[in-house]
Structures are given as structure tokens and as C-alpha cells.
C-alpha positions in Angstrom: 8.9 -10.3 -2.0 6.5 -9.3 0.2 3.2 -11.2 -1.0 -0.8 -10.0 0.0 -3.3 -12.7 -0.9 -6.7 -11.2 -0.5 -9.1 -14.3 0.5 -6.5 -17.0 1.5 -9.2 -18.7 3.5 -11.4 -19.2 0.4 -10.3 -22.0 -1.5 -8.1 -20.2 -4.3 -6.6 -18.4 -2.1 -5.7 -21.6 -0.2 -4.3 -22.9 -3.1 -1.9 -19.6 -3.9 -1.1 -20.3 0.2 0.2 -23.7 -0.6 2.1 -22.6 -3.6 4.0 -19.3 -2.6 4.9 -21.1 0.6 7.1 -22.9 -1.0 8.9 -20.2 -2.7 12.0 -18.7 -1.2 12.8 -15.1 0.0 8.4 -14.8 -0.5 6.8 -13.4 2.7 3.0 -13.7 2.8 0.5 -10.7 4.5 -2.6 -12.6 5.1 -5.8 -10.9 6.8 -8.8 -13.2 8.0 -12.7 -11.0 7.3 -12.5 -10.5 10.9 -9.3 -8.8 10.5 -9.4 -6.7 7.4 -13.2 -6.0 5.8 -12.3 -5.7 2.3 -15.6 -3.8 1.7 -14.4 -1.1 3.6 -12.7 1.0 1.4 -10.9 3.2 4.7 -9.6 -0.2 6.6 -8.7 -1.3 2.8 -6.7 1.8 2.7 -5.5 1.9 6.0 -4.2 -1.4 5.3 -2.4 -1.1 2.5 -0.5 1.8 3.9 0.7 -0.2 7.0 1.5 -3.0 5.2 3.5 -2.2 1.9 2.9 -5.6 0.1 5.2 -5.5 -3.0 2.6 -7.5 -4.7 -1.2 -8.7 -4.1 -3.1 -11.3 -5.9 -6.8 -9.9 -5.7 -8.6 -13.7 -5.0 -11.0 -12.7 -2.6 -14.9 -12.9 -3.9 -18.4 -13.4 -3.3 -19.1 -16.7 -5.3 -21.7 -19.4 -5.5 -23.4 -21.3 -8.5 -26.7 -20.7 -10.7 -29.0 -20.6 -7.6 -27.2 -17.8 -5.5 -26.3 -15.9 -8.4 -30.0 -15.5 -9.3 -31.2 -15.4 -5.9 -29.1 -13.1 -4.3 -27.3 -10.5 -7.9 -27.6 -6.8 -5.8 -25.0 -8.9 -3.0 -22.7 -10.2 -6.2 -22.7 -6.8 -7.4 -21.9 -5.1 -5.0 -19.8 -7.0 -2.7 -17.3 -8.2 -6.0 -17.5 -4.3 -7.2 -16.5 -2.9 -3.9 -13.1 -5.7 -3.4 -11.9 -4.9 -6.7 -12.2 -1.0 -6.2 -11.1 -0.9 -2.9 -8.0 -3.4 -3.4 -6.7 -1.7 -6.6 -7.1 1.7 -5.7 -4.8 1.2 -2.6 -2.6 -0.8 -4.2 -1.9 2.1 -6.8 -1.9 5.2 -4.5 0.4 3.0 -1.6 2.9 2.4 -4.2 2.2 -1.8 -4.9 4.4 -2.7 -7.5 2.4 -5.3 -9.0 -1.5 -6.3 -8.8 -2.7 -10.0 -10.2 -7.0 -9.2 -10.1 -8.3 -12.9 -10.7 -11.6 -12.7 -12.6 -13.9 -15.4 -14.3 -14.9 -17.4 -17.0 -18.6 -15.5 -16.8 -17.1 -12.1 -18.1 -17.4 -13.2 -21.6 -21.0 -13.3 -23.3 -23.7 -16.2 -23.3 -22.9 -17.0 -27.2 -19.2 -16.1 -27.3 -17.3 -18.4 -30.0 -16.6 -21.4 -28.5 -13.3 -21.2 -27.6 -13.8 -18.2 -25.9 -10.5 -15.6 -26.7 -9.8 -13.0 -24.2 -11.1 -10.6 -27.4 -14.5 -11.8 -27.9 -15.2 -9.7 -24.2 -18.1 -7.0 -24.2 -19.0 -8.3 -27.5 -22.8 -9.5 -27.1 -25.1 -10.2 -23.8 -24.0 -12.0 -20.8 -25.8 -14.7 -19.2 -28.4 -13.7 -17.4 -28.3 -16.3 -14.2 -24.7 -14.8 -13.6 -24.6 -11.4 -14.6 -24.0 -9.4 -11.7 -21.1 -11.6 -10.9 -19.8 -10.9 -14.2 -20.6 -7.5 -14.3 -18.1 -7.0 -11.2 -15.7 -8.8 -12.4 -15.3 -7.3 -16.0 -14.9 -3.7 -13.7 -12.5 -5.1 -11.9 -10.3 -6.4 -15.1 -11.3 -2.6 -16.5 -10.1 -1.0 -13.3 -6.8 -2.5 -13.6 -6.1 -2.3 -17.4 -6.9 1.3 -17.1 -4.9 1.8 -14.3 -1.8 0.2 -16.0 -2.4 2.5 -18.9 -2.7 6.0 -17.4 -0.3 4.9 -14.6 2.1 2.7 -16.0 1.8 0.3 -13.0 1.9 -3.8 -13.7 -1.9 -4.5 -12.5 -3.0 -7.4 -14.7 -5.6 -10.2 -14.2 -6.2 -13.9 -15.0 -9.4 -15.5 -16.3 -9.8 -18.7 -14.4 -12.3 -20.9 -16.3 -14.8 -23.5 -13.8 -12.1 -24.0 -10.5 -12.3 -27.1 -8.0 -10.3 -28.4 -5.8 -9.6 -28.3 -1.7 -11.6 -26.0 0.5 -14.5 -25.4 -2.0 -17.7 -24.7 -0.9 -20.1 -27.6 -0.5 -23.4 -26.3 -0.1 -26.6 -27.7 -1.2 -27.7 -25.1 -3.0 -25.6 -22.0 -3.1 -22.3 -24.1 -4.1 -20.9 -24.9 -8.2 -22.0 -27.8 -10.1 -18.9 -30.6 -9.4 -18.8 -29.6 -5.0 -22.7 -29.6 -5.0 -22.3 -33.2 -7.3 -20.2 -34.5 -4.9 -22.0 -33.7 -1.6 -25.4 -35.2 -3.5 -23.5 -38.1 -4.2 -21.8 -39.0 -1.5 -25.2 -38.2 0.9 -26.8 -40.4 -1.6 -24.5 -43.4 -1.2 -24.1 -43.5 3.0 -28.1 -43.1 3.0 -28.6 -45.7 0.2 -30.6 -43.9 -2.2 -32.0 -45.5 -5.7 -31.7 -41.9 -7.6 -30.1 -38.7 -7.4 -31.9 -35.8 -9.5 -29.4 -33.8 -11.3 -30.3 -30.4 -12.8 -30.9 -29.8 -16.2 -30.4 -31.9 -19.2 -26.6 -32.8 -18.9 -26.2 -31.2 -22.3 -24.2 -28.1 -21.4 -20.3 -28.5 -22.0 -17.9 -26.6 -19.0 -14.3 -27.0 -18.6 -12.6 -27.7 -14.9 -9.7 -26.4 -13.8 -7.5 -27.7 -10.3 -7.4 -24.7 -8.0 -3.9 -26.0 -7.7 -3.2 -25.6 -11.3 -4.5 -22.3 -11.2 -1.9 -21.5 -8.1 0.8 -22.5 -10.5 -0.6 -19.8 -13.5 -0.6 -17.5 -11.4 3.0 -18.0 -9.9 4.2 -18.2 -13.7 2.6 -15.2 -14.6 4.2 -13.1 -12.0 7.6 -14.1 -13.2 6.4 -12.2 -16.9 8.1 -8.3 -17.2 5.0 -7.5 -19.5 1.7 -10.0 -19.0 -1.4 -9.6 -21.3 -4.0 -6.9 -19.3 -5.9 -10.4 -18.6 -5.3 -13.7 -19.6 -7.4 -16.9 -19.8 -6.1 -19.9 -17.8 -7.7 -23.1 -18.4 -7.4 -26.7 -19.7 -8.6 -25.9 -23.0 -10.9 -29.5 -23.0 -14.1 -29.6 -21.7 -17.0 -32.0 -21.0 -20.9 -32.5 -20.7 -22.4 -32.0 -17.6 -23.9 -35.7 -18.0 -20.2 -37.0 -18.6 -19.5 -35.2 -15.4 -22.5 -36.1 -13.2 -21.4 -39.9 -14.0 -17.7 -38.9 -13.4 -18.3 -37.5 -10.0 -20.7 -40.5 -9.5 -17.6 -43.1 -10.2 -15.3 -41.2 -8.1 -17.8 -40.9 -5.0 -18.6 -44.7 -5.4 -22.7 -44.3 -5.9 -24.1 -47.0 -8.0 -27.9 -46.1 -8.5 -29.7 -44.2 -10.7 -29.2 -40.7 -12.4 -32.8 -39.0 -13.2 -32.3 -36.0 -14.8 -34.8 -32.7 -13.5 -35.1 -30.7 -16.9 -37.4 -27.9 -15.1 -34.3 -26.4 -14.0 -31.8 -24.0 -15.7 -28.9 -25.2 -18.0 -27.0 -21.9 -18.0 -24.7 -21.2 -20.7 -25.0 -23.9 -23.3 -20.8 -24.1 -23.7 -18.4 -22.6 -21.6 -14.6 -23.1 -23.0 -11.8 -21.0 -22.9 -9.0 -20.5 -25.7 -5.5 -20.6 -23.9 -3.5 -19.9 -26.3 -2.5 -16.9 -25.7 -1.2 -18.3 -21.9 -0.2 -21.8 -23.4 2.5 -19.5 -26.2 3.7 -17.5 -23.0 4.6 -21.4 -21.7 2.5 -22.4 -19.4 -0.7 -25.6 -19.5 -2.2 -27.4 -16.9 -0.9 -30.3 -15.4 -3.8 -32.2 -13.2 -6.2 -33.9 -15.1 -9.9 -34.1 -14.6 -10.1 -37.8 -13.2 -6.8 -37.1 -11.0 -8.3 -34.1 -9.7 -11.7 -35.2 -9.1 -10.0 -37.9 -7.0 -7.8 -35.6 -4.9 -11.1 -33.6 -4.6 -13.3 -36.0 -3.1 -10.3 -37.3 -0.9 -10.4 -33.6 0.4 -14.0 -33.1 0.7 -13.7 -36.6 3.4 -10.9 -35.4 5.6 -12.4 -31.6 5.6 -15.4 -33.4 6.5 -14.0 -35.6 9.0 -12.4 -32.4 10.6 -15.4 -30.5 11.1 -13.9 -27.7 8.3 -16.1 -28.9 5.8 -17.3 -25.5 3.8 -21.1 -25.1 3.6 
């Protein structure tokens, strides 16, 4: 199988790296930016065309956390739209026999029933501090059902609910919640700090998925003759912010104080997906929070130590 991962250097495309190495008789295309602008629609083409994947997993995106989705939506928009148009329309018209478009949590509304079933999609509003993300990646999931259904080729996508893991982006303020957590916490401890200000109230529930966990879906779900159009892939459990500020806190080793800044945004009150529909095809997760927070912040110090550090 020849395999294209779009965004391998990002950090769930590093994950499907790790995990399609290891399968046998896979060979993997990988482009860097520099060598393949994926907002391009002609080098997208021309690409495609040279290359012949027999497959592509669609990870590559412009992401970030409440701040950089509300200050920079036009950039989310358009960036998101223009790699999932641009990937699966040369995928269909060079002949790819299989897409995988990985999506987002965010596609499904601000007050969707918690769990959240792949159904309850364009059923009320969005949340506003994401939209534009969202917004791209529900066309993108579009693009590819409806290209499976006047085509008949296997595009499909994945939902992944909140991902962490190795090679996530650390930055102070354009990163997610548990990489921005860490990186406050650890600063916080080697400068000896009293009190690190958290956002929020800690009230909002979200559910964390391992990037490698997500790898392992995604492998499983390419092994199905006839997946879902998209399917959620999560844990299923999920946890207050406050229970994962302290968790993060614990982990990191920082023993003050935890003042809570309640001027800022919550977000969505309770993010959780159902998987029931991927846990009946056979699959769960198998890394659990504490483990993976662990193996996160053990990453974050060696990336660190390298110089690689994201952000």
C-alpha cells in the first residue's frame, strides 16, 4: 500500500508516522510545506498525479486553541477549506482508492446532547470561539460523503475528540488547553512561582484522546470494506477542566497555588463524544489519561531538551 499522510510533521500526523511504519508491505509518501503547499490547489494536483498514493489520510490543518481561533477565524477558514478541497478533489480525479479526512470534535453544535452522536451534526449553532475551524471541517467531511455517494469511491473521515500527545504545539497563547497547561506549569515550577492563573472557571467538561490512540483508529478503520461517512473516535470519559489543571499540575511536579481568571472564556460548557458507533465496529482506546499525560510531559522535556520543542 502506498500510503500519503498529509501533515506528518504536525503532531497527528507524527503519530500515523509511527504507526504505519510499522506495518508491512506499507510505503509512506510524505511531503514537508516546503515541498508540497497544500493550499495550492495546481502543486496539490500536480502531486497527486506523480505520486499515485493508493490511500491518503487528510491530517494536515491549521489548529490552535480558543485564543487563535478568535483572533485569527478568516486564516482557519480558509487555510482548513482550501486542504480539504484541494486534497480530496485530487484524490478522486487521480484515481486514490481510498481517502481518511480527519475532522474535529468542534463540528458538532455548542448545546449538542451530551454524548455527542455523529447525528446530532448541523442540528443547532456552533460555538462561536471555534467556528471557522468547524465550519472547514464540517465541508471537508461534506466533500467526502458526497463524493463517495455520487462517485462510489471509499472517502470517509474520523472525528477525533480533544488530541494530545508528542509533537503538540506548546505555545503560550495560540496552543490547546493540556500543551498550554503544561508549558505554564512547568515555567512556573523552574522559576518558583506561588500561583499560576488558569482560564476560566474549571467548570467545562472535555474529553482527551492520545494522538497515539487515534493512530491506532485510524489504522483499524482502514482495514473496514464499508466505514461510517465519519465516525467519532474518543474515550467516551471526560473530565473538568479544574480536575485537569490539577492533573497536569501533579504530573509537571508544581506544588503552589491554582487562581482561577474567570474574565476569560469557558468555551463549550461539555464537550463528549458517543463512540458507540466505533466501539460496535471493535475498536476503544487503550492509553489512559494519567498514562498519557505522563508520556506527554516526558515528551514535552526531551523535545525541549532537543531544541524541537513546538511553539
Amino acid at each position: 500500500m502506498k500510503l500519503y499522510i498529509a501533515g506528518h510533521q504536525g503532531m497527528v500526523g507524527g503519530a500515523l508516522v509511527r504507526r504505519f511504519h510499522q506495518t508491512a508491505g506499507t510505503q509512506l509518501v510524505l511531503r514537508t510545506r516546503r515541498e508540497l503547499d497544500l493550499l495550492s490547489q495546481a502543486d496539490v494536483a500536480r502531486f497527486f498525479a506523480t505520486e499515485k498514493p493508493d490511500v491518503a489520510i487528510i491530517a494536515a490543518a491549521k489548529v490552535g486553541g480558543i485564543h487563535a481561533n478568535n483572533t485569527y477565524p478568516a486564516e482557519f477558514l480558509f487555510e482548513n477549506l482550501a486542504i480539504a478541497s484541494n486534497c480530496i478533489h485530487a484524490a478522486y480525479t487521480t484515481g486514490v482508492k481510498r481517502v481518511l479526512f480527519l475532522g474535529s470534535s468542534c463540528i458538532y453544535p455548542k448545546h449538542a446532547p451530551q454524548p455527542m452522536a455523529e447525528d446530532c451534526l448541523l442540528t443547532s449553532a456552533l460555538e462561536p470561539t471555534n467556528e471557522a475551524y468547524a465550519i472547514a471541517k464540517i465541508a471537508g467531511l461534506k466533500l467526502a460523503q458526497y463524493y463517495r455517494k455520487q462517485y462510489g469511491v471509499l472517502f470517509h473521515s474520523a472525528m477525533p475528540t480533544n488530541l494530545y500527545g508528542p509533537g503538540d504545539n506548546y505555545h503560550p497563547q495560540n496552543s490547546h488547553v493540556l500543551p498550554a497547561l503544561i508549558r505554564r506549569f512547568h515555567e512556573a515550577k523552574l522559576a518558583g512561582l506561588a500561583e499560576v492563573v488558569a482560564w476560566g472557571t474549571g467548570s467545562p467538561k472535555r474529553e482527551f484522546l492520545h494522538v497515539d490512540d487515534l493512530a491506532e483508529a485510524c489504522a483499524f478503520l482502514l482495514q473496514h470494506d464499508n466505514p461510517p461517512d465519519w465516525i467519532n473516535v474518543g474515550t467516551g470519559t471526560d473530565v473538568t477542566i479544574k480536575e485537569l489543571t490539577e492533573l497536569v499540575a501533579a504530573t509537571v511536579g508544581y506544588a503552589g497555588q491554582i487562581r482561577w481568571d474567570t474574565s476569560k472564556p469557558d468555551g463549550t460548557p461539555r464537550k463528549l463524544m458517543d463512540v458507540n458507533r466505533l466501539s460496535g465496529l471493535g475498536w476503544s482506546a487503550k492509553i489512559s489519561l494519567a498514562d498519557g499525560m505522563k508520556r506527554t510531559y516526558e515528551s514535552f522535556l526531551a523535545e525541549q531538551a532537543a531544541g524541537e520543542l513546538r511553539g
